[in-house]
LOMAR-592175 format. One record per atom (N, C-alpha, C, O, CB): residue number from 1; residue in one letter; atom name; x, y, z. Coordinates in steps of 0.1 Angstrom, whole numbers, plus 5000, padded with zeros to 4 digits. Glycine has a CB too. Example, Ala and Ser with C-alpha at 12.3 -4.5 7.8 and 13.67 -1.06 7.14 Angstrom:
node n 1	res A	atom N	u 5132	v 4943	w 5078
node n 1	res A	atom CA	u 5123	v 4955	w 5078
node n 1	res A	atom C	u 5132	v 4967	w 5078
node n 1	res A	atom O	u 5142	v 4967	w 5085
node n 1	res A	atom CB	u 5113	v 4955	w 5090
node n 2	res S	atom N	u 5128	v 4978	w 5071
node n 2	res S	atom CA	u 5137	v 4989	w 5071
node n 2	res S	atom C	u 5129	v 5000	w 5079
node n 2	res S	atom O	u 5134	v 5011	w 5080
node n 2	res S	atom CB	u 5141	v 4994	w 5057
END
This chain:
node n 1	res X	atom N	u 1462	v 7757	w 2672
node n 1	res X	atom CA	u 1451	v 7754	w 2680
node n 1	res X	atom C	u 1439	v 7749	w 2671
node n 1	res X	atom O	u 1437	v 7753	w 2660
node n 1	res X	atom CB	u 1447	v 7767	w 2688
node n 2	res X	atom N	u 1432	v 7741	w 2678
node n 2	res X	atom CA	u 1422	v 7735	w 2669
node n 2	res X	atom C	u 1408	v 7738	w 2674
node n 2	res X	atom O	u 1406	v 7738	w 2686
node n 2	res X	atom CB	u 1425	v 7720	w 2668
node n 3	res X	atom N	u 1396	v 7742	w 2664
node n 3	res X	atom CA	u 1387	v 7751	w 2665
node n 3	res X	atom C	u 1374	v 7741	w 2667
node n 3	res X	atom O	u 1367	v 7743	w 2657
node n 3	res X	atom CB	u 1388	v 7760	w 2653
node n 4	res X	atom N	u 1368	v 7730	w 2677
node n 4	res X	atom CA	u 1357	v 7724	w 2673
node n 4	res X	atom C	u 1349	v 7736	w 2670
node n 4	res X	atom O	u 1348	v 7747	w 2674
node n 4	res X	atom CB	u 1351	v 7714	w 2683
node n 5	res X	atom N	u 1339	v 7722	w 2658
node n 5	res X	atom CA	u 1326	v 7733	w 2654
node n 5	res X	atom C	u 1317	v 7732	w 2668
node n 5	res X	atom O	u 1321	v 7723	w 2675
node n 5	res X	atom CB	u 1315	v 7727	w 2638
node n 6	res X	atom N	u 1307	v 7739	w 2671
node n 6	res X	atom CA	u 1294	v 7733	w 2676
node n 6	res X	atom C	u 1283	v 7724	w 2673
node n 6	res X	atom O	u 1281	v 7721	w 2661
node n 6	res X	atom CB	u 1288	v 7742	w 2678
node n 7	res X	atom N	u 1278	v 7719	w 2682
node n 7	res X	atom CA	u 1268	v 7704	w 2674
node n 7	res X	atom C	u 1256	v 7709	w 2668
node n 7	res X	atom O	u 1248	v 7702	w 2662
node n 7	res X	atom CB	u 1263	v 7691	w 2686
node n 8	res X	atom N	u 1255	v 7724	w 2672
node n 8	res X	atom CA	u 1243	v 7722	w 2661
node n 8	res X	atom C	u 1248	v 7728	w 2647
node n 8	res X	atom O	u 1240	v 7729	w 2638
node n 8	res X	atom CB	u 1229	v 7731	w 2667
node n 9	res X	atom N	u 1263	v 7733	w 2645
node n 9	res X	atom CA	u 1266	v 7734	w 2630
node n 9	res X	atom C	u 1268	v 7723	w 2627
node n 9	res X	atom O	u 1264	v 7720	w 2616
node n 9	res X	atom CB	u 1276	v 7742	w 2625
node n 10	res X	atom N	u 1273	v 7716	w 2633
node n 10	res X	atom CA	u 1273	v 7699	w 2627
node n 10	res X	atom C	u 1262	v 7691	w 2617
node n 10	res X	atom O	u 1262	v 7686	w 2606
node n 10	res X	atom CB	u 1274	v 7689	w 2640
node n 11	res X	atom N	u 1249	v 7694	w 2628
node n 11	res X	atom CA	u 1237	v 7695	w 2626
node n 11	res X	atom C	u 1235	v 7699	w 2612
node n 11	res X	atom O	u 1235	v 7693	w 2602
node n 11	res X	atom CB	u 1232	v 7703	w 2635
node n 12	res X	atom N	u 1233	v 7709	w 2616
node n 12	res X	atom CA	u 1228	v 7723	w 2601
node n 12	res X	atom C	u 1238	v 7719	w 2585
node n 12	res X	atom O	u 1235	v 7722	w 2573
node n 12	res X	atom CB	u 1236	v 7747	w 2608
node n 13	res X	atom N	u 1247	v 7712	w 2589
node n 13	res X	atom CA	u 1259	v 7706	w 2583
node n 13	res X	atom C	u 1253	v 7695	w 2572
node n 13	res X	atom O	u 1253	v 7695	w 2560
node n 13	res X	atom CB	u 1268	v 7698	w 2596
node n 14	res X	atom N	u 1249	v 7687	w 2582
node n 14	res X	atom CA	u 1248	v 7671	w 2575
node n 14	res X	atom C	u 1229	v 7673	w 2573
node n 14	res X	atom O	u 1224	v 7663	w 2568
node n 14	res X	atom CB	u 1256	v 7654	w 2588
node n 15	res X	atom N	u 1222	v 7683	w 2578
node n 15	res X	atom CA	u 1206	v 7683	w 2570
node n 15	res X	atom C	u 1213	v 7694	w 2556
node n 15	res X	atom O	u 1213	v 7692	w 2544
node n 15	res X	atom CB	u 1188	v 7694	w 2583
node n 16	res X	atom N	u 1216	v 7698	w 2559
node n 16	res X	atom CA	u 1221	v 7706	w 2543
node n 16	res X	atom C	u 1223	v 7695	w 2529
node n 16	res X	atom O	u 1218	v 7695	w 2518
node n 16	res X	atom CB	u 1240	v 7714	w 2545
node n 17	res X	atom N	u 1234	v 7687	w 2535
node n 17	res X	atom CA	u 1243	v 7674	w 2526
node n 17	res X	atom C	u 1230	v 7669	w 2525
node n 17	res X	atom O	u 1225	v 7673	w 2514
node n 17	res X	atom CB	u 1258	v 7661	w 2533
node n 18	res X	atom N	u 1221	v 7663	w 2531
node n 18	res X	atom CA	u 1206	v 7656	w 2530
node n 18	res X	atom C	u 1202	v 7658	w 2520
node n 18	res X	atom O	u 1204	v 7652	w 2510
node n 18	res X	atom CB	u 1195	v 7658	w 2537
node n 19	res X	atom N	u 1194	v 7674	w 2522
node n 19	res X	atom CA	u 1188	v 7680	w 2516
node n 19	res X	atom C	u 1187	v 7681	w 2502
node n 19	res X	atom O	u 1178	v 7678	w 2494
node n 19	res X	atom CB	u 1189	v 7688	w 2521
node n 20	res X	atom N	u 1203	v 7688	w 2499
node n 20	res X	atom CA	u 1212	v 7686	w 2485
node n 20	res X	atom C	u 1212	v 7672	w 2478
node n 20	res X	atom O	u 1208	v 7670	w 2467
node n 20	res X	atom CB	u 1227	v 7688	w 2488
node n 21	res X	atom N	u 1215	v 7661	w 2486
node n 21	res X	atom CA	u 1216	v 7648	w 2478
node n 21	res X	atom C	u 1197	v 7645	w 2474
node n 21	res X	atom O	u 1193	v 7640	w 2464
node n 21	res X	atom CB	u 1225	v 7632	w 2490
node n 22	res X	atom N	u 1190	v 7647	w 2482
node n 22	res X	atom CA	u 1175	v 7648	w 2477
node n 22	res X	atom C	u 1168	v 7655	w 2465
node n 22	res X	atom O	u 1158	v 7651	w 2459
node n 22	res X	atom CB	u 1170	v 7654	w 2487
node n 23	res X	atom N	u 1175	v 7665	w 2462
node n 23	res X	atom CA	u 1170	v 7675	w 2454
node n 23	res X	atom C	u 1179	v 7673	w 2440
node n 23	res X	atom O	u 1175	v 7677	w 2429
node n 23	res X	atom CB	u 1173	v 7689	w 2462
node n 24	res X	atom N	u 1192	v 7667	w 2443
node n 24	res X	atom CA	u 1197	v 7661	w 2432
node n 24	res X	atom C	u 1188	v 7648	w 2432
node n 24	res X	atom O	u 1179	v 7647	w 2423
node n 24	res X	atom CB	u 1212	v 7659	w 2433
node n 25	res X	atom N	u 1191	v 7641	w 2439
node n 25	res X	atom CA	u 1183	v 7626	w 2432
node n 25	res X	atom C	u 1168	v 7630	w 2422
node n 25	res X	atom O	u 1165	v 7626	w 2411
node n 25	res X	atom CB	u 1176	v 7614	w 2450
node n 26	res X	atom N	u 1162	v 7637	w 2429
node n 26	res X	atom CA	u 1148	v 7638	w 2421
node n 26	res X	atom C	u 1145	v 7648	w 2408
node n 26	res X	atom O	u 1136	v 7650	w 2400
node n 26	res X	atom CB	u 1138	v 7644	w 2432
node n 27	res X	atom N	u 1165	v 7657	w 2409
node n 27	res X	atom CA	u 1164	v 7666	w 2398
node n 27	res X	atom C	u 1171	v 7652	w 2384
node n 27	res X	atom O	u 1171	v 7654	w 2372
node n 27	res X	atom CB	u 1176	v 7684	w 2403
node n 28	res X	atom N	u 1174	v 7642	w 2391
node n 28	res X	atom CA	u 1176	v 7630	w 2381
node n 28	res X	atom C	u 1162	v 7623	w 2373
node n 28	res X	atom O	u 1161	v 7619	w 2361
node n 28	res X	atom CB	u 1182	v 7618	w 2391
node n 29	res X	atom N	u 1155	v 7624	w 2382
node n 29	res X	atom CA	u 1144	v 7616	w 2379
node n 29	res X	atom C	u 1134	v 7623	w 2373
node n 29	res X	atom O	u 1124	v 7617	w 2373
node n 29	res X	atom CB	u 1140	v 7610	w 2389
node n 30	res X	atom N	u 1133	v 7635	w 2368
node n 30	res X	atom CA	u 1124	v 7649	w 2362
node n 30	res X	atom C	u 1120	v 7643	w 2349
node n 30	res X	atom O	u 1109	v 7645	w 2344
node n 30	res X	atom CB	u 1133	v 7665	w 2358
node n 31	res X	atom N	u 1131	v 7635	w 2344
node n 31	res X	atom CA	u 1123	v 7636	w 2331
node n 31	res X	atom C	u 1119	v 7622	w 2328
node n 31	res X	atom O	u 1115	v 7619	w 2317
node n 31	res X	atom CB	u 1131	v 7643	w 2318
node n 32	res X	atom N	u 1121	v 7610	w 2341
node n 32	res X	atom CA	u 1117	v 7596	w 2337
node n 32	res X	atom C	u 1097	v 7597	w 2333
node n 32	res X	atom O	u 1093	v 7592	w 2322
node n 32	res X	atom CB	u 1120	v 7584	w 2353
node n 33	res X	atom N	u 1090	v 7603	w 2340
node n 33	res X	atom CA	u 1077	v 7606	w 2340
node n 33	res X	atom C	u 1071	v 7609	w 2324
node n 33	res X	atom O	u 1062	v 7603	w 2318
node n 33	res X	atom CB	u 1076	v 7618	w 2352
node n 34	res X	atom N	u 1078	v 7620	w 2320
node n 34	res X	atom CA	u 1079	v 7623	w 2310
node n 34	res X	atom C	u 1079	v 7612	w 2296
node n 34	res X	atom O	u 1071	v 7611	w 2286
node n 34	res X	atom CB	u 1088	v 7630	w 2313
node n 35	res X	atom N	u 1093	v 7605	w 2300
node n 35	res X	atom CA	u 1093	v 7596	w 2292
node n 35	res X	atom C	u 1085	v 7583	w 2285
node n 35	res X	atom O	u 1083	v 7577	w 2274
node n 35	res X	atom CB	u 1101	v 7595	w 2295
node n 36	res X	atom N	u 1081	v 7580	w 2306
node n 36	res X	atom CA	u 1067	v 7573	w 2304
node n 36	res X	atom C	u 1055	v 7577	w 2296
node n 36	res X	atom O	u 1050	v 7569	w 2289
node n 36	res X	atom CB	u 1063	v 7571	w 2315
node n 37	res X	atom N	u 1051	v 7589	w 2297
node n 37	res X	atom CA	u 1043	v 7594	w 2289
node n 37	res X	atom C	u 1046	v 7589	w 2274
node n 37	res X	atom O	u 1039	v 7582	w 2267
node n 37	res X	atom CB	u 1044	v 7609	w 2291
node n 38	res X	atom N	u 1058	v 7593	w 2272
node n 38	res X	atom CA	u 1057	v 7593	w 2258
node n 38	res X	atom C	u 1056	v 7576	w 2250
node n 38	res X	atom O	u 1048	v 7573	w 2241
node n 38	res X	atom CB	u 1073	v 7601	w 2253
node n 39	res X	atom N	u 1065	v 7566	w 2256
node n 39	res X	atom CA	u 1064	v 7557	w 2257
node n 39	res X	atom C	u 1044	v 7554	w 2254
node n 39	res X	atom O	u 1037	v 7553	w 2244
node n 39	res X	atom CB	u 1073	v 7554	w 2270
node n 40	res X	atom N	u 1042	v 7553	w 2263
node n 40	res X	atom CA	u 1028	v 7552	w 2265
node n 40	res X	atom C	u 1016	v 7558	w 2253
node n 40	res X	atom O	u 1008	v 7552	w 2247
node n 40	res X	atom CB	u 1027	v 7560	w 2278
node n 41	res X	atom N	u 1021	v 7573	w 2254
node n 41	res X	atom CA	u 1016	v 7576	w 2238
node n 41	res X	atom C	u 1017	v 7571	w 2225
node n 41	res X	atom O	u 1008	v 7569	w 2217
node n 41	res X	atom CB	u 1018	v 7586	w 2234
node n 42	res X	atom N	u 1030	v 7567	w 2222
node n 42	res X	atom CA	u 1037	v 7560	w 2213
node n 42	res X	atom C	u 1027	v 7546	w 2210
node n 42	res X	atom O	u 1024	v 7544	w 2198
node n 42	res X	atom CB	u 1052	v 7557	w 2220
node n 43	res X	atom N	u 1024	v 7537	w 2219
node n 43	res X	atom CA	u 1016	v 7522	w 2223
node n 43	res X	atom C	u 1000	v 7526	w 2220
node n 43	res X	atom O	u 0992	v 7518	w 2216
node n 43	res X	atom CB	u 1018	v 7518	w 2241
node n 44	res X	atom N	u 0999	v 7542	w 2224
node n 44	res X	atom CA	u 0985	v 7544	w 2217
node n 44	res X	atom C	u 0983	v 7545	w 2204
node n 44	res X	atom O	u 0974	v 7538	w 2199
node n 44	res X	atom CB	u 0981	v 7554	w 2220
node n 45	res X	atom N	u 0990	v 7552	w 2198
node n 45	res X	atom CA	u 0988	v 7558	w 2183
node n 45	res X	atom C	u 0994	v 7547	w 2175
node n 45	res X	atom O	u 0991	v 7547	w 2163
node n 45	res X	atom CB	u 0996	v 7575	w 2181
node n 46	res X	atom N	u 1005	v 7533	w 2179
node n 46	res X	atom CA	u 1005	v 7526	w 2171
node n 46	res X	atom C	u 0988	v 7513	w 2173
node n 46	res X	atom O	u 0983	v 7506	w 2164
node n 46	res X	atom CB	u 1021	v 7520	w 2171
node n 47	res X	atom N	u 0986	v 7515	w 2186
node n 47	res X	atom CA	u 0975	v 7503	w 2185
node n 47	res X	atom C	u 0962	v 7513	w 2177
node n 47	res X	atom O	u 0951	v 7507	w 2175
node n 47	res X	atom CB	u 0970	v 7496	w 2204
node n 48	res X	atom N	u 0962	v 7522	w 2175
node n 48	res X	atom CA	u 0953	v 7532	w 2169
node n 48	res X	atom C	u 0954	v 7529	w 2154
node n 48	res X	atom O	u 0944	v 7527	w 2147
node n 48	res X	atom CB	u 0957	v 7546	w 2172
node n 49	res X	atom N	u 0963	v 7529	w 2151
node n 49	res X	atom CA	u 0967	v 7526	w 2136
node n 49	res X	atom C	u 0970	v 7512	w 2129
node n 49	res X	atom O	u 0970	v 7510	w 2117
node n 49	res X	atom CB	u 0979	v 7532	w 2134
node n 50	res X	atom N	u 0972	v 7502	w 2140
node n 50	res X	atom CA	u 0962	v 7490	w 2138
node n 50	res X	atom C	u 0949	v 7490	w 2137
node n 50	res X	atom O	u 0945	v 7481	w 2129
node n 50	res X	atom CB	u 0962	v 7482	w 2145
node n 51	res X	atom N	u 0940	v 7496	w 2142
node n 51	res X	atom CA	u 0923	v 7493	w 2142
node n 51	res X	atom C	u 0920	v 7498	w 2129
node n 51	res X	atom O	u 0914	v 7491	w 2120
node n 51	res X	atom CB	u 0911	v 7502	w 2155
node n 52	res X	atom N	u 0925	v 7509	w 2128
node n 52	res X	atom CA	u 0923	v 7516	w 2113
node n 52	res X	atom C	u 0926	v 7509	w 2103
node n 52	res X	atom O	u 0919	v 7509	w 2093
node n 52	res X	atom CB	u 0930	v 7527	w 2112
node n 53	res X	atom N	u 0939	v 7503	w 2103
node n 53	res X	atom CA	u 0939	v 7494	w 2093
node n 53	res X	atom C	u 0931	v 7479	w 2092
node n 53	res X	atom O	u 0926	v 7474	w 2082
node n 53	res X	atom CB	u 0953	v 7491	w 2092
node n 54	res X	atom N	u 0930	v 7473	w 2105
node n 54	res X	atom CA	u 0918	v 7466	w 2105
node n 54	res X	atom C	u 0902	v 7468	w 2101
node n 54	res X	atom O	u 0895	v 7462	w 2093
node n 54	res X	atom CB	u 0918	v 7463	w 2115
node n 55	res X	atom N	u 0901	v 7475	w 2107
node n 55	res X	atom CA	u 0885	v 7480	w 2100
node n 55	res X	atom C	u 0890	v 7486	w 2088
node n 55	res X	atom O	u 0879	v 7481	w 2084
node n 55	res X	atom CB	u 0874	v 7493	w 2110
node n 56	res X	atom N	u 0893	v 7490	w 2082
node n 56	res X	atom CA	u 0892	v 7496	w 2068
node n 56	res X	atom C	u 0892	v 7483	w 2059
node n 56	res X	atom O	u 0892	v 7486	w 2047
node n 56	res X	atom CB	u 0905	v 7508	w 2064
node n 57	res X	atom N	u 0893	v 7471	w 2061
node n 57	res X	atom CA	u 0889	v 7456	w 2055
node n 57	res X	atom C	u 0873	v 7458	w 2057
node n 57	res X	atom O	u 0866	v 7463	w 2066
node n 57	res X	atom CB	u 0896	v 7440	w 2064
node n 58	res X	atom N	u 0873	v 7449	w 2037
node n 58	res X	atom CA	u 0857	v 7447	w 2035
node n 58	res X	atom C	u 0848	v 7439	w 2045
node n 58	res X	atom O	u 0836	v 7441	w 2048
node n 58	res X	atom CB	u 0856	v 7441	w 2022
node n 59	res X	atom N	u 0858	v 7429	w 2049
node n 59	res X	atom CA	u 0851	v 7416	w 2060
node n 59	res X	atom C	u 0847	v 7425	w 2070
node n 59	res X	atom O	u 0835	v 7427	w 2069
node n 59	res X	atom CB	u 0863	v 7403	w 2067
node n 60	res X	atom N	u 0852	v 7431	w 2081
node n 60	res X	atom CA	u 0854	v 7438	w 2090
node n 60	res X	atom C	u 0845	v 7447	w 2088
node n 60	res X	atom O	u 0839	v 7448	w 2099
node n 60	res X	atom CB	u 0865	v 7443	w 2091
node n 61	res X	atom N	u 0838	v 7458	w 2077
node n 61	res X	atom CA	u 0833	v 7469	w 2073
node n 61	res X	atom C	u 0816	v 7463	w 2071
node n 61	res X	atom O	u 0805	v 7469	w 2071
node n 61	res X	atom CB	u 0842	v 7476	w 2057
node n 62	res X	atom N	u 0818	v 7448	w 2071
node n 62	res X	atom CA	u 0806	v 7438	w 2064
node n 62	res X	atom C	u 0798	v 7435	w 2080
node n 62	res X	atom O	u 0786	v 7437	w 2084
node n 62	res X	atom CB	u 0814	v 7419	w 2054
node n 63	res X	atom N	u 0809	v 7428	w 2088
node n 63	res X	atom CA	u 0805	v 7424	w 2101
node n 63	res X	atom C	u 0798	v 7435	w 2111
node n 63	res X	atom O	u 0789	v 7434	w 2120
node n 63	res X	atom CB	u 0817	v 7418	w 2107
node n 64	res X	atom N	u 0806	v 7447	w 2108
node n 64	res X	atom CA	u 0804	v 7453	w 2118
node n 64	res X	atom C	u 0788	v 7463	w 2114
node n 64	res X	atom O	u 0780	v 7468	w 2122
node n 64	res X	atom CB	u 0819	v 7461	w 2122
node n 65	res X	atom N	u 0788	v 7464	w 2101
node n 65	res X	atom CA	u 0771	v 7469	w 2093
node n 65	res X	atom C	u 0762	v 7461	w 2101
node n 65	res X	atom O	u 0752	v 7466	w 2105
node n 65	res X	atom CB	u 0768	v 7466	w 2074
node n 66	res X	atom N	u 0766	v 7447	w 2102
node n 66	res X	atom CA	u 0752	v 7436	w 2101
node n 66	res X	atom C	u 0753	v 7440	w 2117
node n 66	res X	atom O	u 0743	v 7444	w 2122
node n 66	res X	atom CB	u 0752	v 7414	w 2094
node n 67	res X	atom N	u 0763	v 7439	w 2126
node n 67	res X	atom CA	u 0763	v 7443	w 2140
node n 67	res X	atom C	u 0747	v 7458	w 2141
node n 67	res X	atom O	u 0735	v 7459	w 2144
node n 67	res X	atom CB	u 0783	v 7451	w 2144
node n 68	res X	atom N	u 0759	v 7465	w 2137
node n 68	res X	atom CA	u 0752	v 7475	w 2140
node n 68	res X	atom C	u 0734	v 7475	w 2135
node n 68	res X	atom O	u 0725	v 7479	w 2143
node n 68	res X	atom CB	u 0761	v 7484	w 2133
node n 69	res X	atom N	u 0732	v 7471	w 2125
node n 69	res X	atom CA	u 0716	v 7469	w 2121
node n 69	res X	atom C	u 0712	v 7461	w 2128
node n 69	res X	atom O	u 0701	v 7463	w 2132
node n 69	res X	atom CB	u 0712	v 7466	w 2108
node n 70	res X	atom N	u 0716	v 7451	w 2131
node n 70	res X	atom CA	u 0708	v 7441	w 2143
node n 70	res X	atom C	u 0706	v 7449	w 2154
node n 70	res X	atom O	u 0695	v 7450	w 2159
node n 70	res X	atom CB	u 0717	v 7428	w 2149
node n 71	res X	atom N	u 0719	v 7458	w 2160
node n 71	res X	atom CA	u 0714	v 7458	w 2175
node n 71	res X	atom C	u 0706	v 7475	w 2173
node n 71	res X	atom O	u 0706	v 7484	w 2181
node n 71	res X	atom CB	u 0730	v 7457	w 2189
node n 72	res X	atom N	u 0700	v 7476	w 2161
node n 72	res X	atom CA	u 0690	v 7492	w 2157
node n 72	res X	atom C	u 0682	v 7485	w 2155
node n 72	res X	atom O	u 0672	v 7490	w 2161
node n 72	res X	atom CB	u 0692	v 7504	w 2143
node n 73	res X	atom N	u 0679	v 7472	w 2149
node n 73	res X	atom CA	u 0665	v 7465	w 2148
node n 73	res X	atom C	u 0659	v 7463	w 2158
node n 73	res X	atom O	u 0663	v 7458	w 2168
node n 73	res X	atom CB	u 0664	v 7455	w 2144
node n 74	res X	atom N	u 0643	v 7469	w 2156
node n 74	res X	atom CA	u 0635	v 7470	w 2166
node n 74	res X	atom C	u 0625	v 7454	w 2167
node n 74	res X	atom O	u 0619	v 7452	w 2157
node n 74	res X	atom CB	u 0626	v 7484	w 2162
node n 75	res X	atom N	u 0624	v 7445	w 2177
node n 75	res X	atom CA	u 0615	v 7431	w 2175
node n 75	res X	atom C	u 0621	v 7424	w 2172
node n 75	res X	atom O	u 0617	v 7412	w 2170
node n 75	res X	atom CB	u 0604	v 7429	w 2167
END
């Protein structure tokens, strides 16, 4: 003899399977965010460590004095 389910376990059935493939998909994606971060920090601290090596030139150390005393000069 064969047993149909009822339509609302059918129901309760296939929001479950949903639910599950949802919670997997996004338990996939946990650590892309993350990675962007790092990525992203990474792009900081090397363009960081360009300026530093740029300004630490005499030219650079020269331009940016006469900057600076010009725009302190008063008249």
């Amino acid at each position: 003899m064969i047993h149909a389910r009822p339509t609302t376990e059918l129901r309760h059935g296939r929001l479950r399977r949903a639910i599950v493939r949802r919670v997997r998909s996004v338990a996939r994606e946990r650590g892309a965010a993350t990675a962007e971060y790092a990525v992203a920090t990474m792009a900081a601290v090397g363009f960081a460590g360009l300026l530093v090596v740029i300004l630490r030139g005499d030219e650079v150390r020269g331009i940016l004095t006469d900057l600076v005393r010009n725009a302190l000069t008063v008249g």
